[in-house]
N, C-alpha and C positions, 0 to 999 in steps of 0.2 A: 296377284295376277297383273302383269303389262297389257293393257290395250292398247291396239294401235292409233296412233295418234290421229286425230282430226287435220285436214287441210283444207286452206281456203280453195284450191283450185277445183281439186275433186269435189267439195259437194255445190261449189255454183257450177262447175257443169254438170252434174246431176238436176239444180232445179233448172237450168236451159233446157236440159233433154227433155224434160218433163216426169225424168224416171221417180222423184221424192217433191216435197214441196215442207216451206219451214215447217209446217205443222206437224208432218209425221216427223221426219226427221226431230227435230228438238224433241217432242214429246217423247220418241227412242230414247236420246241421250238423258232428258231428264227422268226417267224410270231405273236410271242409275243410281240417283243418288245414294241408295243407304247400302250400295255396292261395301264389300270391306273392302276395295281400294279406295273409296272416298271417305272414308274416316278419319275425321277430324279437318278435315278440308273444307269445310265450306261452315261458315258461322250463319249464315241464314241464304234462302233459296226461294225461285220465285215459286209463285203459287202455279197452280195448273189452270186455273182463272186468267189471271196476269198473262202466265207463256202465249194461253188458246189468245190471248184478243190481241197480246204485242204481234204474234205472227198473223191474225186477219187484216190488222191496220198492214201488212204489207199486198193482200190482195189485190189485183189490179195494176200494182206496182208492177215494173217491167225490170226484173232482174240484172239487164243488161246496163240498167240507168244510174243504180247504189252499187256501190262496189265493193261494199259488205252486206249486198241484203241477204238475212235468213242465216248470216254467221253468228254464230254462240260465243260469246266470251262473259270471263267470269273479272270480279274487280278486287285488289285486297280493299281489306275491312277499313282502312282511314283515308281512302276517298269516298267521296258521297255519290251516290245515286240516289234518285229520286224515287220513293218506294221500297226503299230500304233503310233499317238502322244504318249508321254507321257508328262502330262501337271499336276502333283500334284495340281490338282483343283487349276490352274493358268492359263488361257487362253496366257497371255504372254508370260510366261515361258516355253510354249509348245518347245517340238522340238523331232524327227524321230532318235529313234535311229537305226544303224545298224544291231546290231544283240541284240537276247531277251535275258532278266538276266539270269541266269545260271539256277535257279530254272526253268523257264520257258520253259527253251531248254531242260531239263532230261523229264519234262512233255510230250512236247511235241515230244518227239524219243522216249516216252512209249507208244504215237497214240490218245494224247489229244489234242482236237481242241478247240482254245481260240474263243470264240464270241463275248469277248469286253473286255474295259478297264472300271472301274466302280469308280462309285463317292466317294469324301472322305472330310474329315476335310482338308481344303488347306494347302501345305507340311507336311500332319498329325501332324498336331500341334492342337491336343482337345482330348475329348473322347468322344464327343457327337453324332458329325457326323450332325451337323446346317452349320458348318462354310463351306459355297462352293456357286462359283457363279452358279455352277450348280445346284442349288437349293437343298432341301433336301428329302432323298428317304423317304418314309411312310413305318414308322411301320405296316409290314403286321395283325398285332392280333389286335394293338389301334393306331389308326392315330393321337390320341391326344399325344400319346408318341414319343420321339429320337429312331431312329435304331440302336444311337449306333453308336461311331469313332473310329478311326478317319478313322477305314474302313468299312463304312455305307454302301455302295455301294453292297462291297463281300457281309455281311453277309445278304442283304436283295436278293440278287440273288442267296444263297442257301435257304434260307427260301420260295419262293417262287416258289421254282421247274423251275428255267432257269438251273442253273447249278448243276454239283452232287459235284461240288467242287471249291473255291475262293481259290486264293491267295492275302493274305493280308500284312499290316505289324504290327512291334509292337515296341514301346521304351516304352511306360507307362504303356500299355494297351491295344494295339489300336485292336491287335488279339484277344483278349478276353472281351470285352465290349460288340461289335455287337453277338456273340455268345449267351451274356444273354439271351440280347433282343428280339433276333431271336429266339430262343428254340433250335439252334442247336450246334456244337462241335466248339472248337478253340481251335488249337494245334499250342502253340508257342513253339519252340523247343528253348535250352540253346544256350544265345548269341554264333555265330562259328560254331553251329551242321550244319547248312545252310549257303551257300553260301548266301556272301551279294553281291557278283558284280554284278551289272544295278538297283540296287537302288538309288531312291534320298531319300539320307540319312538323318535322324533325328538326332539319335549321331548315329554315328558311332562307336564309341568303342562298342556300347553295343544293338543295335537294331536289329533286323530279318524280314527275312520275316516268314509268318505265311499262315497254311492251316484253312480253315471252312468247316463242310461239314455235311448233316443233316444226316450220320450214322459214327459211330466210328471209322469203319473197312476202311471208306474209307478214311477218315483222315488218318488213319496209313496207308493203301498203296502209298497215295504221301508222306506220312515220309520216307518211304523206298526208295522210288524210288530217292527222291532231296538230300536227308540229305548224308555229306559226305566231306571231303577234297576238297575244290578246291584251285588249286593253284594259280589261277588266282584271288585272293580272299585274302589280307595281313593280313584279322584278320580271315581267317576261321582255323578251326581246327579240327582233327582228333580225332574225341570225342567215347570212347568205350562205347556201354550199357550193364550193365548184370541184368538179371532177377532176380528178387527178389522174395523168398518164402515167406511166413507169412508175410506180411508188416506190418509195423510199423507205427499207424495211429494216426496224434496228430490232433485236431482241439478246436480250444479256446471256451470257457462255452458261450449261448448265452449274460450272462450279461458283458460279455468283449467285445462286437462288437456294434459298433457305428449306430445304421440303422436311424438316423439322422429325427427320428419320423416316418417311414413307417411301420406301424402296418401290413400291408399285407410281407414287406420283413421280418420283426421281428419275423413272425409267421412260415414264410417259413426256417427260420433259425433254429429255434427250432422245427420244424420238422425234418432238415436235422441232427442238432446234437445228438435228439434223436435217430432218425435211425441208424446213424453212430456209437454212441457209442456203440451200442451192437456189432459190430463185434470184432472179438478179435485182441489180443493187441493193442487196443486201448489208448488213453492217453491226457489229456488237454493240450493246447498249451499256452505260450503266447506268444503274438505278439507284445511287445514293441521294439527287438531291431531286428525285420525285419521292423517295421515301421519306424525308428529310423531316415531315410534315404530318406523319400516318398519328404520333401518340395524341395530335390535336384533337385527333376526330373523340376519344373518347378517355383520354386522360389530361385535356386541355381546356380552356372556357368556351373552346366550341360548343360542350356540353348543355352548355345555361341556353343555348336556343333551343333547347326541352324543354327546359325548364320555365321559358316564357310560353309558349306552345299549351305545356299540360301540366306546371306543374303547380298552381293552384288549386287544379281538380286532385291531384294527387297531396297535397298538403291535407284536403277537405277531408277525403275520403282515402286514408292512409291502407288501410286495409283491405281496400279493391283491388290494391295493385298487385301486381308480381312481386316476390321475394327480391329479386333480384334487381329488376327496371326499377322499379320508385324510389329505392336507395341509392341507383348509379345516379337517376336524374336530379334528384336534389340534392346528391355529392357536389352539384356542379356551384351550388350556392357560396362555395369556399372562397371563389374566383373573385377577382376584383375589377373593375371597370380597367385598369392598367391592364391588368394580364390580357385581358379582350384587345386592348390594344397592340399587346404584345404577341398576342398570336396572330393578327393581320395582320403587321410588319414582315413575321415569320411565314405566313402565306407568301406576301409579295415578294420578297427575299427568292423563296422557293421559284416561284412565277419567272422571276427576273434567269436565276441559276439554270433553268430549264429551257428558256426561249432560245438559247444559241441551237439545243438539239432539236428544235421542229424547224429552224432555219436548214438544215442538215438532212431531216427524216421527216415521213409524212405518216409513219403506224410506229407505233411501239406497241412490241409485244409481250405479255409476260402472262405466266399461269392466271388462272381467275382463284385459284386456292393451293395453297402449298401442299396441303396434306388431309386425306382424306379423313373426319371425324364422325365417330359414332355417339349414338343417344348416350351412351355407356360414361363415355369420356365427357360428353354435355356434365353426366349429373356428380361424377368425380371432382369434376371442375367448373365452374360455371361460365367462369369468368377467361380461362387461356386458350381453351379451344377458338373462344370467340373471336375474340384478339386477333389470333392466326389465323381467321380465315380472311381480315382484312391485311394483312401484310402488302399485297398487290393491290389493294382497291381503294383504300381508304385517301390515296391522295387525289383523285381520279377529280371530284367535282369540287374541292377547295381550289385545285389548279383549274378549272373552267373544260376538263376534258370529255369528250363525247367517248363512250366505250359500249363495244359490243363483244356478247361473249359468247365464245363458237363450242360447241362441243367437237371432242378430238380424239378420246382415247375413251374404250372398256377397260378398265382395268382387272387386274387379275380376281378383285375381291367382287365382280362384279357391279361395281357402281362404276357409274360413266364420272370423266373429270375434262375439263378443257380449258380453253386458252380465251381472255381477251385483249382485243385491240383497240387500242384510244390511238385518238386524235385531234388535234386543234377542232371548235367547232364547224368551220365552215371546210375543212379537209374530211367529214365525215364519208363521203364518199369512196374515201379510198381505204378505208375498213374496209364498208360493203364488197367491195370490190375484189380485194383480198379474200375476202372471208368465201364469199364464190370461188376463186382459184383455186384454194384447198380443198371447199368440198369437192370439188371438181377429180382433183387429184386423189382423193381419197375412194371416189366410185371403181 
């Protein structure tokens, strides 16, 4: 069963009217949880203790002053919050941290109440969102399909009207995949725009956390609220944006895009580039030397930044892990301090190859997944489904780019699939801005 999704507008003017106040309202949505559309979605949940006093400490508060008070969101399982394990779908590896990641503390001193931590590909190492002892959450629209990683969890808990807003993460994809799947937004912002402190890190040079949220406007209000310098943070950065007028829109000809035989994605494509092309300055893309760089993400010594991350704990306790994760992460130990060398050369090479097209274009657009996969095809293969869902995404944060992923098409098998748009980071604006035009166009 679909529920309808949560938004932030609707229920803070419901607590202005006076018509709900946090207490009823959350304690509704948290009466869901052992819902069958929340299964396997949520690896721990706050208590009914916790919820009742997180929403009293807002009494008194004047709603009009937090610009998330009394909003629900949910967090995947390898950032920390305070009051929670965080166990990156690793029972083992569990442990209580002190205080919540930084993202999560700006959320939450804007009067947002977390109601859980939610399931994921274990140490986000996938794009499918199979891999976890916690089982896997159901695709709300086809149960036969992936929700989507490796934060499966977030984007089935906005699709599903628990929360108006996840925090997830991302190094290949992991923000933008469950987005497809779900029919709703995923705003990875440019690796630094976000604090990375109280993650368990993927790589670290170049990973984020990430918002989902089934309307646009709310995605951008937790952009505004988290995004920023933290100092407490050695790779974050003071990233400027400016608005962009007439954007500059490239997207590659459907016969340059790979949809790996899905006649339903193939079709969806060339609807979107049809549509797209008629706006103005418009212009075809190619995408050879942003792909140029995709086999790094997970057949490169990019790897071994897991491997410094988790893969001690996974050395220790070999049998905690996933079949699949704890073998790919300590494949990466083959590598050699060269090759690490060799693959940032191959970064900035890429970097260098690319910067003539944003002198040129200010979005690039390309599918967010080529071709729609099911659990089915997960357990045939574990390993090529995955792969293919980064074909588009995986160059996105080695090259420093900001992407947001729009939902765009039903498809016939009924799963939603859609489109993201990157951009330099300080051009991030003219996504946003795009990304309005089409829904716009689509009502």
């Amino acid at each position: 069963m679909i529920h309808t999704t949560l938004n932030m507008g609707a229920l803070r003017r419901a607590y202005l009217a006076g018509k709900t106040s946090p207490a009823k309202a959350l304690a509704a949505i948290a009466a869901r949880f052992d819902d069958p559309d929340q299964e396997s979605v949520w690896i721990s949940t706050v208590s009914p203790d916790t919820l009742a006093q997180r929403c009293k400490e807002l009494d008194g508060q004047d709603p009009a002053t937090l610009p998330l008070y009394g909003i629900p969101f949910s967090v995947k399982d390898n950032i920390d919050v305070a009051g929670f394990d965080t166990t990156s779908a690793c029972p083992a590896f569990a442990y209580r941290p002190e205080v919540s990641a930084t993202v999560v503390a700006k959320a939450e001193a804007a009067g947002a109440i977390c109601l859980g931590k939610t399931n994921l590909d274990q140490f986000a190492t996938g794009l499918v969102g199979v891999r976890s002892p916690y089982g896997t959450p159901k695709n709300p629209f086809n149960a036969d399909y992936i929700p989507g990683g490796s934060s499966s969890g977030a984007g089935v808990s906005v699709s599903t009207g628990m929360v108006c807003f996840a925090f997830g993460t991302d190094t290949g994809g992991s923000g933008r995949v469950p987005a497809s799947y779900n029919g709703i937004y995923g705003l990875k912002p440019a690796p630094g725009d976000w604090s990375r402190k109280g993650l368990v890190y993927a790589c670290r040079s170049f990973d984020t956390a990430t918002v989902f949220a089934a309307e646009l406007e709310d995605a951008l209000t937790v952009d505004d609220i988290v995004r920023g310098l933290d100092p407490d943070d050695a790779f974050s950065c003071d990233m400027q944006r400016t608005p962009v007028a007439n954007s500059r829109i490239a997207m590659a000809p459907p016969s340059a895009i790979n949809t790996f035989g899905d006649d339903d994605v193939a079709a969806a494509y060339r609807a979107a580039f049809e549509k797209i092309s008629r706006l103005e300055h418009f212009s075809e893309a190619d995408l050879t030397s942003f792909q140029s760089i995709n086999d790094l993400m997970f057949f490169g010594p990019f790897l071994a930044e897991r491997d410094v991350s988790v893969g001690a704990f996974i050395e220790a306790n070999p049998d905690a892990c996933h079949p699949v994760v704890g073998p790919m992460i300590q494949a990466s130990r083959k590598f050699t301090a060269a090759d690490a060398y060799r693959a940032m050369y191959e970064t900035m090479e890429a970097r260098s190859a690319t910067a003539g097209f944003w002198e040129d274009h200010d979005v690039l657009i390309t599918p967010t997944v080529g071709a729609l996969v099911t659990r089915e095809m997960c357990e045939a293969d574990p390993l090529g489904p995955n792969f293919r869902n980064g074909t588009y995404l995986n160059f996105a944060n080695p090259l420093g780019l900001a992407g947001l992923a729009i939902p765009f098409a039903m498809t016939d098998r009924g799963v939603p699939w859609g489109l993201t748009l990157y951009t330099q980071p300080g051009s991030a604006p003219a996504a946003f801005a795009l990304a309005k035009t089409l829904a716009a166009k689509s009502e």
